[in-house]
N, C-alpha and C positions, 0 to 999 in steps of 0.2 A: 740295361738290356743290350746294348750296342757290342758293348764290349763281351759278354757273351758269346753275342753271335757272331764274334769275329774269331772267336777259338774255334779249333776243328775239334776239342772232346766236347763232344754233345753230349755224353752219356750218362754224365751227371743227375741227380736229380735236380739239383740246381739251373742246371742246362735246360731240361725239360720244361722247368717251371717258365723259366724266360721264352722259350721257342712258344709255348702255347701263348699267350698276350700278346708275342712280336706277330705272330701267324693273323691274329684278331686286327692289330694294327694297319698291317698293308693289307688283309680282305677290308675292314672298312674305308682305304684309301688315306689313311693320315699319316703313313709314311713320309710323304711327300712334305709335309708341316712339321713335323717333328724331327726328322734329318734333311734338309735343303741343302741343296746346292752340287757342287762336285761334292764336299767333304763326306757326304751325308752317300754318295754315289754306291759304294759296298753293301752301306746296312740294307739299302732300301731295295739291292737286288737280292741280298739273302731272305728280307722277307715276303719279297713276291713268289721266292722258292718252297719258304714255308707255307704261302695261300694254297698253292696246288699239292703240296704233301702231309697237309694235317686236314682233317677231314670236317673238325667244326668251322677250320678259317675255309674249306672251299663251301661251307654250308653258307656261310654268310654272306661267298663271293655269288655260288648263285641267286639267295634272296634279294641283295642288293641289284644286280641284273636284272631280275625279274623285278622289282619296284620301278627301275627305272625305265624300264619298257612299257609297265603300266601307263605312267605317267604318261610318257611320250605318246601314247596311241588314245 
């Protein structure tokens, strides 16, 4: 998936396939465990980019939001 998303043809269907799971990944926050550290620094911005421009990973970004506001209040 990494390597993927570090091409600039996305256009692929191949590409696509990858961007939609990488998008799910950093809305549910496990970017961060799955690419750590500096090395990891690239993927984990391009999939914070994918959370706000694919529309199921912002769905998840704001259920996860909203759960955790629940909880807190």
């Amino acid at each position: 998936m990494a390597a993927t998303l570090a091409r600039e043809d996305v256009r692929s269907p191949a590409a696509e396939r990858d961007r939609q799971p990488a998008g799910l990944v950093g809305a549910a926050g496990l970017h961060y465990r799955l690419y750590p550290g500096a090395k990891g620094a690239p993927t984990r911005r391009v999939m914070r980019r994918l959370v706000t421009g694919l529309p199921i990973a912002r769905a998840v970004r704001r259920a996860r939001s909203a759960d955790s506001a629940a909880r807190s209040s």
